[in-house]
C-alpha positions as CSV (number, residue, x, y, z in Angstrom):
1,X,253.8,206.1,-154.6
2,X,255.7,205.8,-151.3
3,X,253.7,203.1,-149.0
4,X,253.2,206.1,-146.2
5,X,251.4,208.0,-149.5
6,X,249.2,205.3,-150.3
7,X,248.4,204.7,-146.8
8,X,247.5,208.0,-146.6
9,X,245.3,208.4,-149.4
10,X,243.4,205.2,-148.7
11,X,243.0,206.2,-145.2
12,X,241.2,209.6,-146.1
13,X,239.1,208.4,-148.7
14,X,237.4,205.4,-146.7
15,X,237.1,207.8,-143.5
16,X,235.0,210.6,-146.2
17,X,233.2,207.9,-146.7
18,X,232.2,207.1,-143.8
19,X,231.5,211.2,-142.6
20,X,229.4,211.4,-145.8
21,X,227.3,208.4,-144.9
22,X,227.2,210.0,-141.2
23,X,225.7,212.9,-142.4
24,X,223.6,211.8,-144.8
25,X,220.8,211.2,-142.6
26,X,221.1,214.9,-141.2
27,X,220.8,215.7,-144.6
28,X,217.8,214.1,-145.3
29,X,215.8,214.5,-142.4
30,X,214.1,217.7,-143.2
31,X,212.4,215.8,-145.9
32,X,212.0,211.9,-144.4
33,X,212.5,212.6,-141.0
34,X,215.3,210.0,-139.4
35,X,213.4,206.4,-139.0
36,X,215.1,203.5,-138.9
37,X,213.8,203.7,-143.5
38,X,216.5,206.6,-143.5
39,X,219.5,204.7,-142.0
40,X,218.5,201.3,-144.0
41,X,218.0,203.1,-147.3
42,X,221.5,205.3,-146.6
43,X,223.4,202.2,-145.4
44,X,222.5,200.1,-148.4
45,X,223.1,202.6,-150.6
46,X,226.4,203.7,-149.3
47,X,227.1,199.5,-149.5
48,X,225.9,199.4,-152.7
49,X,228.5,202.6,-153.9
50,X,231.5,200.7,-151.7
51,X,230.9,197.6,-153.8
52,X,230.6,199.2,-156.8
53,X,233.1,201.3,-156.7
54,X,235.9,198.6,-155.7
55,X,235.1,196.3,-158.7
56,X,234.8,199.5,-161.2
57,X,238.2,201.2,-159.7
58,X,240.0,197.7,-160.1
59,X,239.2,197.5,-163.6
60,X,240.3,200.9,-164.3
61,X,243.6,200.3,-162.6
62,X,244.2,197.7,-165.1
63,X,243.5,199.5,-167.8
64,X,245.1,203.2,-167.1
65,X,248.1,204.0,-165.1
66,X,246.3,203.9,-161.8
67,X,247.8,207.2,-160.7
68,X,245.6,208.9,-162.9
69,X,242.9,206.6,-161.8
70,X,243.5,207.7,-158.3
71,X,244.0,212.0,-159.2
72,X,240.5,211.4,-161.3
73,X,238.3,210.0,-158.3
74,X,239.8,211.6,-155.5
75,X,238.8,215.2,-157.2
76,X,235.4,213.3,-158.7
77,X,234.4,212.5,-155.0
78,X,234.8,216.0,-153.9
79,X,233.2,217.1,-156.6
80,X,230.2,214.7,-156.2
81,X,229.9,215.5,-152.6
82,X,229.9,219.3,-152.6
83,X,226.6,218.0,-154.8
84,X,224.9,216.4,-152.7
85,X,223.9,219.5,-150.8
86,X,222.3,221.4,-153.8
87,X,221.0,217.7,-155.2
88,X,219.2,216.6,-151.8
89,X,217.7,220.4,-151.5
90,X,216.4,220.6,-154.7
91,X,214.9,216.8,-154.9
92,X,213.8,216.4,-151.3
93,X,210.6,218.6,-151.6
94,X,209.3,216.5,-154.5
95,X,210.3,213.0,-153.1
96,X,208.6,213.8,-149.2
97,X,206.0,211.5,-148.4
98,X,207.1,209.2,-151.2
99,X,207.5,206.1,-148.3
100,X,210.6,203.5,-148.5
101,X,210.9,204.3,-152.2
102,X,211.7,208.1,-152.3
103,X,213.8,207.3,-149.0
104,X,216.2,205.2,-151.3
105,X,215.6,207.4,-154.0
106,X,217.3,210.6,-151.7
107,X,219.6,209.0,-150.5
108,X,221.0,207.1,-153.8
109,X,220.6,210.5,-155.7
110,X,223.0,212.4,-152.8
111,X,225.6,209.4,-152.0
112,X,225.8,207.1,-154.1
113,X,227.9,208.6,-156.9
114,X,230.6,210.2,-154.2
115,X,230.6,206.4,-152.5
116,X,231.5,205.0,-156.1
117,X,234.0,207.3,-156.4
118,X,235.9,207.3,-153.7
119,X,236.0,203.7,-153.0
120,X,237.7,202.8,-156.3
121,X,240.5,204.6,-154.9
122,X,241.8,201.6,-152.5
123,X,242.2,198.7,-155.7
124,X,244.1,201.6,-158.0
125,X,246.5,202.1,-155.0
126,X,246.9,198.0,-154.7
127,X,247.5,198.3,-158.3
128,X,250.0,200.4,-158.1
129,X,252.1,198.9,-155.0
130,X,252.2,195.5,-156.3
131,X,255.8,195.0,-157.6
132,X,255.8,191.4,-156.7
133,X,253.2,189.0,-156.3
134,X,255.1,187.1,-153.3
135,X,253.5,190.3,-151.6
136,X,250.1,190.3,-152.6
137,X,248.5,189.2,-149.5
138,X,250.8,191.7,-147.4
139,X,249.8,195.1,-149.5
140,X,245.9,193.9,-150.0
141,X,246.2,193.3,-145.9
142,X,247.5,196.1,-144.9
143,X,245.3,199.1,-147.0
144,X,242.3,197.2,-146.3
145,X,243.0,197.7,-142.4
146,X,244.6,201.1,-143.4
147,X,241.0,201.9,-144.8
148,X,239.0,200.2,-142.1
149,X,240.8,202.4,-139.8
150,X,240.3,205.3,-142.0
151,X,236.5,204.3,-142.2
152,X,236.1,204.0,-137.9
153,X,237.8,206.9,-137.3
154,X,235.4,209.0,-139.9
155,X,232.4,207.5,-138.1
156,X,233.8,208.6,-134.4
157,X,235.1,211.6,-134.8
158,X,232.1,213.1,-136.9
159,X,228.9,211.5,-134.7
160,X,231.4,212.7,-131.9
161,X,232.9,215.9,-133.4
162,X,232.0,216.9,-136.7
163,X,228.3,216.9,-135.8
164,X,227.8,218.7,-132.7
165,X,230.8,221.3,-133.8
166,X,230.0,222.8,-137.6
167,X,227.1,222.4,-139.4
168,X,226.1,219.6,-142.3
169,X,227.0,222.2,-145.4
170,X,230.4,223.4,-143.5
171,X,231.4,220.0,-143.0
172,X,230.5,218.4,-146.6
173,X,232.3,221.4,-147.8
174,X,235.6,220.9,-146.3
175,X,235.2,217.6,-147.0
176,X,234.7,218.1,-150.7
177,X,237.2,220.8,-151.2
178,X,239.3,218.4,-149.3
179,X,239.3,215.9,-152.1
180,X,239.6,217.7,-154.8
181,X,242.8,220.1,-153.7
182,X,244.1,216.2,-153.3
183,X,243.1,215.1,-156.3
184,X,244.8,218.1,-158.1
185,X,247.9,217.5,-156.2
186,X,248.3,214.0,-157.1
187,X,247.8,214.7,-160.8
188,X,250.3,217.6,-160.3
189,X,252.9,214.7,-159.4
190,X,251.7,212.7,-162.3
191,X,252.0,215.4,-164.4
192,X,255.8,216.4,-163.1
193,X,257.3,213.3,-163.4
194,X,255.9,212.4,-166.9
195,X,255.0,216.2,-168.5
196,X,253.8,214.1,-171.8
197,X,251.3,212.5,-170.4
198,X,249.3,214.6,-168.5
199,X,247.3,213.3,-164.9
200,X,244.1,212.4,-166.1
201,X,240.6,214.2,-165.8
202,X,241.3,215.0,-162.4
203,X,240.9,219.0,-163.6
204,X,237.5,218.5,-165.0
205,X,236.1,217.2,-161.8
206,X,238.2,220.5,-159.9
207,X,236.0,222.6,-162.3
208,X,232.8,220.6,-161.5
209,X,233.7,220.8,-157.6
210,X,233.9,224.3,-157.8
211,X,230.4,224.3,-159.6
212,X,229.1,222.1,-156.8
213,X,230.9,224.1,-153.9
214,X,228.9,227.8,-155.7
215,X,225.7,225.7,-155.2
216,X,226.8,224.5,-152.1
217,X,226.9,228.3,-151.1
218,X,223.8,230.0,-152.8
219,X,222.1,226.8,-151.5
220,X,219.0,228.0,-149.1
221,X,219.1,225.3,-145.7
222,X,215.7,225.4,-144.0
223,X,217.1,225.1,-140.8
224,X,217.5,227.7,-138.2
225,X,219.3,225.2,-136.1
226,X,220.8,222.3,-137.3
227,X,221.4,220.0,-134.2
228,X,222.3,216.2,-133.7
229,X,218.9,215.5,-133.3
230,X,216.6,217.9,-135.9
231,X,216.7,220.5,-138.3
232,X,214.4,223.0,-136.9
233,X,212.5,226.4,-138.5
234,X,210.6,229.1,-136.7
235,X,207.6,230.9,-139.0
236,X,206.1,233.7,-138.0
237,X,202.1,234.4,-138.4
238,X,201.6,237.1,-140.3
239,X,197.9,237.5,-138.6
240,X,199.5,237.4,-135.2
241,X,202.3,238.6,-134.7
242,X,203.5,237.5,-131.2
243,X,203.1,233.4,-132.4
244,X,205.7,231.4,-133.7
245,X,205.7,227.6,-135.1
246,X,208.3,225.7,-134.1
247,X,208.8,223.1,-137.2
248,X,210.9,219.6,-136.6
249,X,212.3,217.8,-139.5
250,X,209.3,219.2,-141.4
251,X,206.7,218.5,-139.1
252,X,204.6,221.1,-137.3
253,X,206.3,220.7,-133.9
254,X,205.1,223.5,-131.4
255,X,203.0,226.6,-131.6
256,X,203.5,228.9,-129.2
257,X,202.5,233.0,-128.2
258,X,204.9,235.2,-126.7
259,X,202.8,237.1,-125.2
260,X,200.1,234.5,-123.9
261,X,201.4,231.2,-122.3
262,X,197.8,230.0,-122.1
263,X,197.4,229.4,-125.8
264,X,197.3,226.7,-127.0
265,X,197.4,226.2,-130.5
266,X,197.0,222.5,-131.9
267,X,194.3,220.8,-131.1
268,X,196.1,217.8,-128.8
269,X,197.6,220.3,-127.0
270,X,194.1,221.7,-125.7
271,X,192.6,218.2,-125.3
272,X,195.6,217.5,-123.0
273,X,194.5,220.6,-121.0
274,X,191.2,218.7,-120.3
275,X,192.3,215.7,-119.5
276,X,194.2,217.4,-116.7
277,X,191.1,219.7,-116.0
278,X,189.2,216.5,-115.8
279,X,191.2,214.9,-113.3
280,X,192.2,218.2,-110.9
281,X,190.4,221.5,-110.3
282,X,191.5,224.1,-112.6
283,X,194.1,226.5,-110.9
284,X,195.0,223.6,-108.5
285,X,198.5,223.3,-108.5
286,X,200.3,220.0,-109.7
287,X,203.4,218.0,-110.3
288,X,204.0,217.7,-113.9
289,X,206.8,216.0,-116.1
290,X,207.2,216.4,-119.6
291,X,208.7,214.0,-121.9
292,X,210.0,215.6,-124.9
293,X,210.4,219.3,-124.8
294,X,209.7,221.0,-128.5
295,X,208.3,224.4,-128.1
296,X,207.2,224.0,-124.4
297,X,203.8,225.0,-125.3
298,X,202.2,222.8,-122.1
299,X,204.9,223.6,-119.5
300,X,204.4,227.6,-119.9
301,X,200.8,226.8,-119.9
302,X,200.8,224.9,-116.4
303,X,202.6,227.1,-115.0
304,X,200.4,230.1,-116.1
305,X,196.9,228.4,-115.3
306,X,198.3,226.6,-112.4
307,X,200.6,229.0,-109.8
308,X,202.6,227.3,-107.6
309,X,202.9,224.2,-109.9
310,X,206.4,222.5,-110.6
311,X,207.2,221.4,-114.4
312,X,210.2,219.2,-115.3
313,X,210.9,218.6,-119.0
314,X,213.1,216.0,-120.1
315,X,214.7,217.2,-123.3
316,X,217.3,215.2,-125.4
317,X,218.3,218.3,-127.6
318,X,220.5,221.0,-125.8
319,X,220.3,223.0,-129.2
320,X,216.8,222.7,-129.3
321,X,216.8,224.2,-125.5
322,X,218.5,226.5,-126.5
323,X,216.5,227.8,-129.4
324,X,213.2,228.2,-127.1
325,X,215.2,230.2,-125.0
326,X,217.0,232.0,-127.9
327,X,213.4,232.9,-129.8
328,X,210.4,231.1,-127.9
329,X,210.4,233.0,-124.9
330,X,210.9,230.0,-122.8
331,X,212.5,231.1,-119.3
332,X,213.2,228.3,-116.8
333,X,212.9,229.2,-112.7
334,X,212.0,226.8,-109.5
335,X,208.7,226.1,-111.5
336,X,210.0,224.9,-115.0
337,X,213.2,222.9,-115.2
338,X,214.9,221.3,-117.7
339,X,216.8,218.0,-117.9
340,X,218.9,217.4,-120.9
341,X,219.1,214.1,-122.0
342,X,217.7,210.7,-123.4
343,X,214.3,210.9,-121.1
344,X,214.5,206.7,-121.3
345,X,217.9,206.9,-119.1
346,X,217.2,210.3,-116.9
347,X,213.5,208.8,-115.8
348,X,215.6,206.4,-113.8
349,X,217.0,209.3,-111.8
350,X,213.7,211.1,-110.8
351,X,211.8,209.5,-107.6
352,X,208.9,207.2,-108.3
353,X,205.6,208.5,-106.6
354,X,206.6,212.1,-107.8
355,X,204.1,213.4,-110.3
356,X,200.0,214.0,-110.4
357,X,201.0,213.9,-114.3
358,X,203.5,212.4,-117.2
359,X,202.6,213.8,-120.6
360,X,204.8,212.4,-123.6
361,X,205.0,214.7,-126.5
362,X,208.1,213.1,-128.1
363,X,206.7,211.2,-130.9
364,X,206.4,213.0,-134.7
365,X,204.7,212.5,-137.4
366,X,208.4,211.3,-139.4
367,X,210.2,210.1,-136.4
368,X,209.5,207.8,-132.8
369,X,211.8,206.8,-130.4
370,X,210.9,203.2,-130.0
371,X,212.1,203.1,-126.6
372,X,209.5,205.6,-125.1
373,X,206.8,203.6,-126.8
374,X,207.3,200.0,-125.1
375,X,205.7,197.9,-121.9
376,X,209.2,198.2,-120.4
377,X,208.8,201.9,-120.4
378,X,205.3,203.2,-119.6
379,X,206.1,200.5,-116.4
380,X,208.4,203.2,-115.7
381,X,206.4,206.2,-116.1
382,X,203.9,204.2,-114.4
383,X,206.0,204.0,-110.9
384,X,207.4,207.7,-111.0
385,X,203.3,208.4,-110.6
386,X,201.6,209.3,-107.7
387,X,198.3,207.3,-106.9
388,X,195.8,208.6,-109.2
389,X,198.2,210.0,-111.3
390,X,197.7,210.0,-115.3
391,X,199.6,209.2,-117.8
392,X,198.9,211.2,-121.3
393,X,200.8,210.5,-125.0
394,X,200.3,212.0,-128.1
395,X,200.5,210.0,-130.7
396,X,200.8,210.4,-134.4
397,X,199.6,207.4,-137.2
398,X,197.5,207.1,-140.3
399,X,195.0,204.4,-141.0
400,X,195.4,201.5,-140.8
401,X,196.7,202.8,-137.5
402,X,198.8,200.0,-136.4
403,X,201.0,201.9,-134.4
404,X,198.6,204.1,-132.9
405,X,196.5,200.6,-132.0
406,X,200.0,198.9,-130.8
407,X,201.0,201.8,-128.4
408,X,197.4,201.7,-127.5
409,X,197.2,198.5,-126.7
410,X,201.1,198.6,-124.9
411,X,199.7,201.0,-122.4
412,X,196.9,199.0,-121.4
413,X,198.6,196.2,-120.5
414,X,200.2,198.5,-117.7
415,X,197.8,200.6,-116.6
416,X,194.0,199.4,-115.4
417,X,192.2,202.5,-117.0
418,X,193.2,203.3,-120.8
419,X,191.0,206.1,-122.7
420,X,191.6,207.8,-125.9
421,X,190.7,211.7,-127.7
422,X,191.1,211.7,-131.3
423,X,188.2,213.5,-134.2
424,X,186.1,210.8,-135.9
425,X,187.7,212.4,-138.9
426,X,191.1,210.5,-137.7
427,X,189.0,207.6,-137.0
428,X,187.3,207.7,-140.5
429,X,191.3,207.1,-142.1
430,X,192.6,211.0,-141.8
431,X,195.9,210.4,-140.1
432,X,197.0,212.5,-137.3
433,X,197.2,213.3,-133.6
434,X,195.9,210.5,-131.0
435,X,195.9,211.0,-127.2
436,X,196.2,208.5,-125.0
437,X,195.0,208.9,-120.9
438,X,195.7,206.3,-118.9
439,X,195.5,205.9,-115.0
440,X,195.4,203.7,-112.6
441,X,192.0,205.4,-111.5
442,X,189.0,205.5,-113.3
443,X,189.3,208.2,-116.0
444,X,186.2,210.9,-116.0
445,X,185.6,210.7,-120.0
446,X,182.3,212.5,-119.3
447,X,183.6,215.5,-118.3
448,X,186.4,216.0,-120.8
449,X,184.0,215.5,-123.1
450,X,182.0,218.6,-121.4
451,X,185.1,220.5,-121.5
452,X,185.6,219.7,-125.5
453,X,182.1,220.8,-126.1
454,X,183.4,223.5,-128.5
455,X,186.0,221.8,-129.9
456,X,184.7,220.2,-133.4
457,X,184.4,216.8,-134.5
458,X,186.0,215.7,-131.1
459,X,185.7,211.8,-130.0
460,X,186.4,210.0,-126.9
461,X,186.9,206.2,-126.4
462,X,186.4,204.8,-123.2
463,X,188.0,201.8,-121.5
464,X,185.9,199.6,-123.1
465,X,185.6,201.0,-126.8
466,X,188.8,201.5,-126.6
467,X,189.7,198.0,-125.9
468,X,187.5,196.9,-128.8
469,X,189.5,199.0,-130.9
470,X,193.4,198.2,-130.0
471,X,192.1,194.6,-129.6
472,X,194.9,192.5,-131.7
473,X,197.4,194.8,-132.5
474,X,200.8,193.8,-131.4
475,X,202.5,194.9,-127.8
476,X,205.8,196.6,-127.7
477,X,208.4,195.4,-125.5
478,X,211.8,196.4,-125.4
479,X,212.9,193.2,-127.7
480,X,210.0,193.9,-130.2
481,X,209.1,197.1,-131.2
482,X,209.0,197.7,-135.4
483,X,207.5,201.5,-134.5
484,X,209.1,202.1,-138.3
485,X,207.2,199.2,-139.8
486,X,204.1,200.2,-138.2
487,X,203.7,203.7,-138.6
488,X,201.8,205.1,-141.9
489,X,202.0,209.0,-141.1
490,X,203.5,210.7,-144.1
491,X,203.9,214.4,-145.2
């Protein structure tokens, strides 16, 4: 093997790698959501193949003629990765809501056996450039920055490229089909220059790949859209025809009407609508800002119930914009505008004093931004309010509702009135949706509470009760906030 060959090789089997490990947590997010568990347990596991892989590939090079070691786990990585599509589909609805355990478990069963193989590529291809031990250090040097390089320009050019261009399955399967067409040439030059002893196994893993690239195929993805951010679904009610839920890495994102803005499906959504009530006369207009978008259920309704009123979202997904538009109905004008982009940066570009309200609808059940959930930021949200203005969250947890308590207890130390909306079945260790108001003016619990006299099972804390409540649990700052560690909401 010419040194540009082997340079070669190693270079493309550290950078598939590296795009498998990439999109490994796109992969699994319908299932686990991405949380700061998913990258850990894909990380460690793709560390764990790398290491594995190296000691088990240099042994084989000592033992076989590495060329056949190297035509054997090119095609065997292909073939492994055009499995891990039809592997993570078919085990990712039995290990959901299995916590840090079935995280690792997903993520080992997908990319882990690809990992192993293609990393004992590099030591065969030492193997078989070492001709003189004077140059040792030289050939060792140079593939492994030949595969580092390989390895960085995997990562950049699919969280740049790869991601936001094809989808997950169109990528892995290039990717897979890649590897194995390589690993069938290589055994074809093994088997040319020495026609008695054939290249290795290299052919069984081409039949396997093909196996895994038919699943690959037939395999059913539950996303609509795929973007960098979710995978998302649409399902249609069957007893109402006009309503759509918009599902988000497997959560229940967004229900929305197409033919009635005003409704407002999910419980938090309608106990957000009397918090406002509470505050300002219905069908007064108001300054709104959003932060998260999903299906835009609360914008549309605003701007229905409240003419003349001005709605700004601040949306990180243009996909997911474009989907609401697409099939959601959602039309933007002069009194519903979007901003795409990571609301923690575009906040700084919006005036403070602005807004009679902030509402932040970004958390889910699976996954939280921890930088919308600090001191550092509601400070922010509190100076882009007007005086009076109020600040409502929704937040997700399960008991013993450390998070819920901590981002509780965050917002308090910003803003001098702090209540909460939740069911006592929540309260009682039920997890699910939290609502946060929070104001520099006194909040009128008394009347949301009138206005959530036909809603069931409905609770409010007060500033006080409350406080009693969130009393101990940590506050998030921008240098400490374990959102992952602290949330217990599973699915």
């Amino acid at each position: 093997m010419s040194p540009r060959v082997a340079d070669l090789v190693v270079f493309c089997a550290s950078a598939a790698v590296l795009v498998l490990e990439i999109l490994a947590s796109r992969l699994l997010a319908p299932f686990i959501g991405v949380t700061l568990e998913t990258y850990t347990a894909v990380i460690g596991v793709v560390l764990a193949g790398i290491a594995l892989g190296a000691a088990w590939g240099g042994r084989l090079a000592d033992q076989r003629d590495p060329r056949r070691v190297i035509s054997t786990m090119l095609a065997a990585g292909g073939a492994l990765a055009l499995l891990t599509l039809p592997l993570v589909l078919f085990l990712g609805p039995v290990l959901r809501g299995g916590g840090p355990l079935g995280v690792v478990v997903l993520a080992a069963v997908g990319f882990f056996p690809p990992a192993v193989a293609l990393s004992a590529v590099p030591p065969a291809v030492a193997k078989l450039l070492l001709r003189d031990l004077h140059e040792t250090g030289h050939v060792v040097g140079r593939l492994s920055a030949v595969g580092t390089a390989g390895a960085l320009v995997g990562t950049f050019v699919t969280g740049f490229v790869l991601v936001s261009a094809l989808s997950t399955r169109q990528t892995i399967a290039g990717i897979g089909l890649a590897l194995v067409a390589g690993g069938l040439l290589a055994r074809r030059g093994i088997a040319r220059a020495e026609p008695a002893e054939p290249g290795g196994d290299a052919r069984t893993y081409a039949a396997l790949g093909l196996v895994g690239a038919l699943l690959t195929g037939v395999s059913h993805s539950p996303c609509i859209v795929e973007s960098a951010y979710f995978c998302a679904e649409i399902w249609h009610d069957p007893d109402h025809p006009t309503r759509r839920l918009l599902v988000l890495d497997s959560l229940d994102h967004s229900e929305v009407d197409l033919a009635d803005p005003t409704h407002l499906g999910f419980h938090y959504t309608r106990w957000f609508a009397a918090a406002i009530d509470s505050r300002l006369p219905a069908g007064e207009p108001l300054r709104t800002l959003h932060i998260g978008g999903g299906g835009f259920t609360m914008p549309r309704y605003l701007a229905a119930t409240r003419p003349g009123s001005f709605n700004e979202v601040l949306e990180i997904d243009p996909a997911l914009v474009r989907l609401n538009k697409a099939q959601l109905g959602l039309r933007t004008g002069p009194d519903l505008t979007v901003r795409v982009g990571d609301a923690r940066t575009t906040l700084t570009t919006l005036g403070d004093g602005t807004f009679d309200v902030v509402i932040g609808d970004a958390f889910g059940g699976l996954a939280v931004p921890w930088h919308l959930t600090t001191r550092e930021f509601a400070m922010q949200i509190r100076a882009k309010l007007a005086p009076g203005g109020l600040y409502l969250v929704n937040v997700i947890d399960g008991a013993p509702y450390r998070f819920a308590r901590a981002e509780a207890e965050t917002v308090r130390q910003v803003f001098r009135h702090v209540g909460l909306v939740t069911t006592a079945e929540r309260l009682r260790g039920v997890g699910g949706n939290f609502v946060l108001l929070a104001s520099d003016a006194p909040l009128p619990m008394g009347r949301v509470e009138e206005l959530l006299a036909g809603e069931d099972d409905v609770v409010q804390l007060d500033v006080q009760p409350l406080a009693d409540w969130s009393r101990g649990a940590m506050v998030l700052t921008d240098d400490h906030a374990p959102v992952d560690q602290l949330l217990n909401f599973r699915r």
